[in-house]
Structure formats: C-alpha cells, structure tokens
MARDOLO-553391 format. One line per 10 residues: for each residue x, y, z of C-alpha. Coordinates in steps of 0.25 Angstrom, whole numbers. Example, Ala and Ser with C-alpha at 12.3 -4.5 7.8 and 13.67 -1.06 7.14 Angstrom:
49,-18,31  55,-4,29
This chain:
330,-286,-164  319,-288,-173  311,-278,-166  322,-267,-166  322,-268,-181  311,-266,-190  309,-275,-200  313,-269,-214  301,-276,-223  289,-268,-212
281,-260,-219  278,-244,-215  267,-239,-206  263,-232,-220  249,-232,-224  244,-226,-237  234,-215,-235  225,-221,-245  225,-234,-240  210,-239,-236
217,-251,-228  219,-250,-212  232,-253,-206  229,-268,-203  225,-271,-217  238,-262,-223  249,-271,-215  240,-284,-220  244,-278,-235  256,-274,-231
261,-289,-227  257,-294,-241  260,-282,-249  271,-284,-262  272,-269,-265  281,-260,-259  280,-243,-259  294,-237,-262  297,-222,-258  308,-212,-258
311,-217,-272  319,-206,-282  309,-198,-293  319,-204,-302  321,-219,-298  314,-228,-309  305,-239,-309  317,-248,-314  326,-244,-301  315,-248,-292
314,-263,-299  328,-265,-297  329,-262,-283  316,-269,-280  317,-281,-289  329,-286,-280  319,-289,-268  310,-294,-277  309,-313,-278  306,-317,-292
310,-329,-288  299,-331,-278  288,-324,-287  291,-310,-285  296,-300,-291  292,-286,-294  278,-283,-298  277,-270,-302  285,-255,-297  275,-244,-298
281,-230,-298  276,-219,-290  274,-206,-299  271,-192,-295  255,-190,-298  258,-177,-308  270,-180,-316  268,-196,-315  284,-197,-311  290,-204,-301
289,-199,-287  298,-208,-276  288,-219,-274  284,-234,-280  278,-246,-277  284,-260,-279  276,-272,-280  283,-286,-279  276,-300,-280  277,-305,-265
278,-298,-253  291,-304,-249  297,-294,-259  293,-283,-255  298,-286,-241  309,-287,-245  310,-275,-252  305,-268,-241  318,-274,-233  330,-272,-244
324,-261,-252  317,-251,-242  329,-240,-238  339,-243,-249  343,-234,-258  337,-233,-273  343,-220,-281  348,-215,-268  335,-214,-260  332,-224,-249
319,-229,-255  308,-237,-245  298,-247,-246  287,-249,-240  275,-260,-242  264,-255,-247  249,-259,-249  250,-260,-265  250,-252,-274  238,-246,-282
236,-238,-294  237,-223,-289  246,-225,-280  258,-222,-289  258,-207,-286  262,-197,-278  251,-193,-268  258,-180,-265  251,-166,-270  261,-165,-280
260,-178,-286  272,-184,-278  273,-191,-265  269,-184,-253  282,-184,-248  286,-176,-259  276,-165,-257  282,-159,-244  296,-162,-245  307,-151,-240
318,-158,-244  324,-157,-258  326,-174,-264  331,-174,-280  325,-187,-280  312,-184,-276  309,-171,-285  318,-162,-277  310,-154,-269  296,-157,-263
282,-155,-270  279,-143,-260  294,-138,-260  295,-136,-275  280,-129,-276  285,-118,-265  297,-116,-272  290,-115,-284  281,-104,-278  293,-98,-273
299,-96,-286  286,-90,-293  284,-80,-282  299,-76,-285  298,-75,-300  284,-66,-295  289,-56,-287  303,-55,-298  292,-53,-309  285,-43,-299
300,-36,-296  302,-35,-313  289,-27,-315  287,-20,-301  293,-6,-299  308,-3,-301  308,-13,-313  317,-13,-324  312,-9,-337  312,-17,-347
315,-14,-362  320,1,-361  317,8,-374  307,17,-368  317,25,-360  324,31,-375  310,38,-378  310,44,-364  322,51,-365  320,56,-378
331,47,-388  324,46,-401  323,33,-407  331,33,-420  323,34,-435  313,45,-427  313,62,-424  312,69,-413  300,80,-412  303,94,-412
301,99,-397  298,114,-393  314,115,-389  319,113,-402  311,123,-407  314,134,-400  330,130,-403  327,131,-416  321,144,-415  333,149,-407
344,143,-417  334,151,-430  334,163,-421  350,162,-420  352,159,-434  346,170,-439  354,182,-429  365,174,-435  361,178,-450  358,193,-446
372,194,-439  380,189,-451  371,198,-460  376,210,-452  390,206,-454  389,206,-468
C-alpha cells in the first residue's frame, strides 16, 4: 500500500529557474529545508489569515514556531499577488504542514505547499511581465480572487476598447455627421438676427418704384373727378 499512495509530505519535481543548484544538491536542501512556498492564495487573503492557519502545525513546545511569513507582492503595485513563503524553526513543521495544510481550503481556494529551497530577498515578487506571477500573465479564465481576468486578457481588452472608442470618434467627424451647434443655418436662410436691418436689395427697389408710379396715376384720376 505504501507504494499506491504517495506520501502527502514529498516535495514537487519544481525547480526554480534561477536556482544555481543541481538536482542532487536541491533534494539535499529540500530534506532539511524549514520554509515552505504557498500558492493559489487570494489577492486579498492577509498576512494575519496565513499565521492562523499555519501556526496550528506549528511545535512551540519543541522549539518551533513560526519564524517569519513573507508575502509575495506584485513587482509594480507592491500588492499582494497569490503567493508566500512560510518559514518555521524545524523541518518537522513544515512537514507537517505540507501534510494537513496542502489542499485545504483558506478564503475558498485550495492553497498548496511545497518545500522550498529558502527564501531570499527578491524573491517576493511576481516574476511575470506585468509584475505578477507567471501564471497570472496567460490566464483565460476569469478568478475574482486573483485580479479577475489575466495580465494579457485585460491589455486586449483594453486595446479592444481603444480601438472602438477610435473608429466612434472617426464615425462623429467623418461624412454624414451631425452638426453640431446649429446657428449657422438661421443666416443661411436669410432670418435676420433681432437688433439689426436688413439691406436694400435691387427687388425692393424696383417695388418701390412700381407702388410711386401707381401712387401718382392715382392722384391724376381723382384730380379729373374733381
């Protein structure tokens, strides 16, 4: 049976990139190692949450205890991004972590540990071109824990958008676009503005020429009657 079941407290195959150590000499750490790498966290899970999950593997009585929690932050905003590392005293701890911690829920994600090497300064955030993880760069899927949608998925969307308010901007100015204001038209059809007289055109004086003209037919009729 025990080689149908895996052991809960093995570490991963993981190796970090930038690790200068070979194999033989990471598994060598690895059976010593007191610090443990926690993924899949929330954004929004606190340092606080973390001791009070991890504090209850943790053997004061022994000597142990929690040492420190480093948070993992996103490189640009210096906010938490879904990573941390815990270190304990002794490496019994975090064994047992690794057995009654790893896949339990902690703010409705399954979390995971793994052992890890030991932390070092720098490696608290995101490696991913956005500042995040690199899981986070590439993801499809929509997670409200971790940021909504991916890194990539928000910057097309993003572009998507600009390009649409573009060509609505293009559409308003283009041909066939409403004018704006509409003052001009009232000059254009002649309607004179209040306060202001209209000139004399050529029209109205040959009307006034005609009405003189029957004015004074008018006058020489009457006199006749007379």
């Amino acid at each position: 049976m025990a080689h149908v079941v895996s052991s809960l407290d093995q570490p991963s195959n993981y190796k970090d990139s930038q690790s200068r150590v070979d194999r033989q000499r990471q598994n060598d750490l690895l059976s010593k190692s007191t610090t443990l790498y926690i993924g899949n966290l929330s954004f929004y899970t606190t340092e606080e949450q973390i001791y009070e999950l991890f504090t209850k593997c943790a053997s004061p009585e022994d000597g142990g205890g929690i040492k420190r929690i480093i948070m993992g932050l996103d490189r640009n905003t210096r906010t938490p991004c879904g990573f941390c590392f815990v270190e304990y005293y002794t490496h019994a701890e975090a064994l047992a972590s690794m057995r009654y911690v790893s896949g339990t829920k902690l703010d409705e994600r399954i979390i995971r540990c793994d052992l890890d090497l030991g932390y070092k300064e720098g490696r608290q955030f995101g490696r991913g071109k956005s500042g995040g993880q690199v899981r986070d760069e590439h993801r499809q899927d929509y997670d409200p824990g971790r940021g909504g949608w991916g890194a990539q998925a928000q910057k097309l969307e993003v572009e998507r958008r600009r390009e649409v308010e573009e060509r609505y901007a293009d559409a308003q100015d283009g041909p066939g676009a409403v004018a704006g204001g509409g003052g001009d038209w009232k000059e254009a059809e002649g309607v004179v503005p209040q306060g202001k007289k209209r000139g004399r055109s050529p029209e109205d004086e040959g009307e006034n020429a005609r009405t003189g003209n029957r004015t004074r037919i008018d006058e020489d009729i009457e006199a006749e009657r007379m």
